[in-house]
Every structure is written in structure tokens, then in C-alpha cells.
C-alpha positions as CSV (number, residue, x, y, z in Angstrom):
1,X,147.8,179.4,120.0
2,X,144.5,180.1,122.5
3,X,142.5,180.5,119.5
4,X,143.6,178.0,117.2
5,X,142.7,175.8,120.6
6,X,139.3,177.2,120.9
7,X,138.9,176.3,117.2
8,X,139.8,172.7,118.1
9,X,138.0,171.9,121.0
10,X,134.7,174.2,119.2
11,X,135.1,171.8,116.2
12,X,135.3,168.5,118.2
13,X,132.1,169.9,120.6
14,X,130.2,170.6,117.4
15,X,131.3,166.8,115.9
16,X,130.0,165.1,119.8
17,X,126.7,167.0,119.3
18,X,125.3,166.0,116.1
19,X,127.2,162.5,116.4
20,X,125.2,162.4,119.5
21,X,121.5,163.6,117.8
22,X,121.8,160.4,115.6
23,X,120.0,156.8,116.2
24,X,123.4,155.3,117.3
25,X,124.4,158.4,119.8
26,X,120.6,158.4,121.3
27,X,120.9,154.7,121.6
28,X,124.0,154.9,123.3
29,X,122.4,157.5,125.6
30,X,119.7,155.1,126.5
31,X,122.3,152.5,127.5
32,X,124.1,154.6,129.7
33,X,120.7,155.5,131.4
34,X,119.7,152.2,131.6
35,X,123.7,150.9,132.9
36,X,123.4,153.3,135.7
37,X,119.9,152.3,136.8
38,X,119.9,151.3,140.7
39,X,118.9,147.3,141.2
40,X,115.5,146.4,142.4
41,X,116.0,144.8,145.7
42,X,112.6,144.1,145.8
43,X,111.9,140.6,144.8
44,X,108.1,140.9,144.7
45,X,108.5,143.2,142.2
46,X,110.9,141.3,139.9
47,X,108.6,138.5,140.1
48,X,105.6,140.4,138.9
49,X,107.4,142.5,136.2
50,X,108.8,138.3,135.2
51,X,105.4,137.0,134.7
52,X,104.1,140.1,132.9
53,X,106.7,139.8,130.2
54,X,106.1,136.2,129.6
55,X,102.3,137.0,129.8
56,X,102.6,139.5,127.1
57,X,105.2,137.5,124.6
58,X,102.8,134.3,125.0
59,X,100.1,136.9,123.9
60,X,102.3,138.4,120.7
61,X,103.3,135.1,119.8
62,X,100.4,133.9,119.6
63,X,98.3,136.9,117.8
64,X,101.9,136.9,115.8
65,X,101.0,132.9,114.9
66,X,97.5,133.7,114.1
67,X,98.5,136.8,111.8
68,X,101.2,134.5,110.1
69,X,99.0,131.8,109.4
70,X,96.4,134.3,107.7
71,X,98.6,135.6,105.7
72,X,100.9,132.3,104.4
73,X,97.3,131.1,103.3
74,X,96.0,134.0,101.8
75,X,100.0,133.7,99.9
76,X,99.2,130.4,98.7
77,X,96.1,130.7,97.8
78,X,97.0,133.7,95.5
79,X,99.8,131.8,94.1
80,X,97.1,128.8,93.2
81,X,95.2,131.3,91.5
82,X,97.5,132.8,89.4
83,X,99.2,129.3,88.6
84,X,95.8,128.1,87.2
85,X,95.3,131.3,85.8
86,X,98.2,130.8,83.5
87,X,97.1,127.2,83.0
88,X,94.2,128.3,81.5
89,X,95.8,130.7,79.5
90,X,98.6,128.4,77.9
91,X,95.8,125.9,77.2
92,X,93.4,128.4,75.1
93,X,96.3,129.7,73.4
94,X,97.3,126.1,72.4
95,X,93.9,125.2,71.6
96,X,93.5,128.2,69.2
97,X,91.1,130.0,70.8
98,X,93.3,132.7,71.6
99,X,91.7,134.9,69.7
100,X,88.6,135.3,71.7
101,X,91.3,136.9,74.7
């Protein structure tokens, strides 16, 4: 009985382990850490954290924006070329001159 125990409990130890070495197990390891954190009593402090993070998600959003609006151009602008490349395409070919392609 003491060793088929043993077994058990080896088997469930082994099963914790490796299902804690996965994303969900470290991420649940991270909450933990974070849950049991002590609270800041000191309100400078939380103020000063409170405009750093908006500082830096004005600054992402707007490098974010930028980088968006780069690339939706470049998008459509690739999209116009290859719209009037096929244009000009099915107008040759209707013309007859497709055999200079």
C-alpha cells in the first residue's frame, strides 16, 4: 500500500511540475506574485507611476498611429498599382497586342 502511495503522489508531483513549466502555469505564478504584493501606501508614488503610464501609452499610440498610417498607405498604394497593372494588361490583351508580352 506505502508504495503504490508513493507511486501516486510521485506521479501527481511529476504532473504539477511540468504543468507548472508551461505559459499558463508560469502565468499563473506571476499572478500569485503579483496578488500577494504589499499596497503602496505612498500616494506620491502612485501618482508618479499614474502619469508615467499615461505618458508612455500617449507616446505608443501615437508612434503606433504614425506606423499605422505608413503602412495603410503604402497598402493602398500597392493595391493601386497592381489594379492598374492588371488594367493595362486586360487592355493589351484585348487590343491584340499581347503578343509583344
Amino acid at each position: 500500500m506505502f508504495t503504490k502511495n508513493s507511486k501516486i503522489i510521485l506521479l501527481q508531483t511529476n504532473f504539477l511540475r511540468k504543468l507548472c513549466d508551461t505559459q499558463a502555469g508560469k502565468t499563473q505564478k506571476a499572478l500569485m506574485i503579483w496578488k500577494n504584493l504589499p499596497k503602496i501606501t505612498n500616494k506620491d508614488l502612485i501618482t508618479r507611476a499614474t502619469k508615467f503610464e499615461k505618458n508612455l501609452s500617449s507616446f505608443a499610440s501615437k508612434l503606433l498611429r504614425t506606423t499605422v498610417t505608413r503602412f495603410k498607405d503604402d497598402h493602398y498604394f500597392g493595391n493601386d498599382r497592381k489594379k492598374m497593372a492588371i488594367r493595362k494588361l486586360v487592355a493589351r490583351s484585348c487590343t491584340g497586342i499581347a503578343k509583344y508580352f
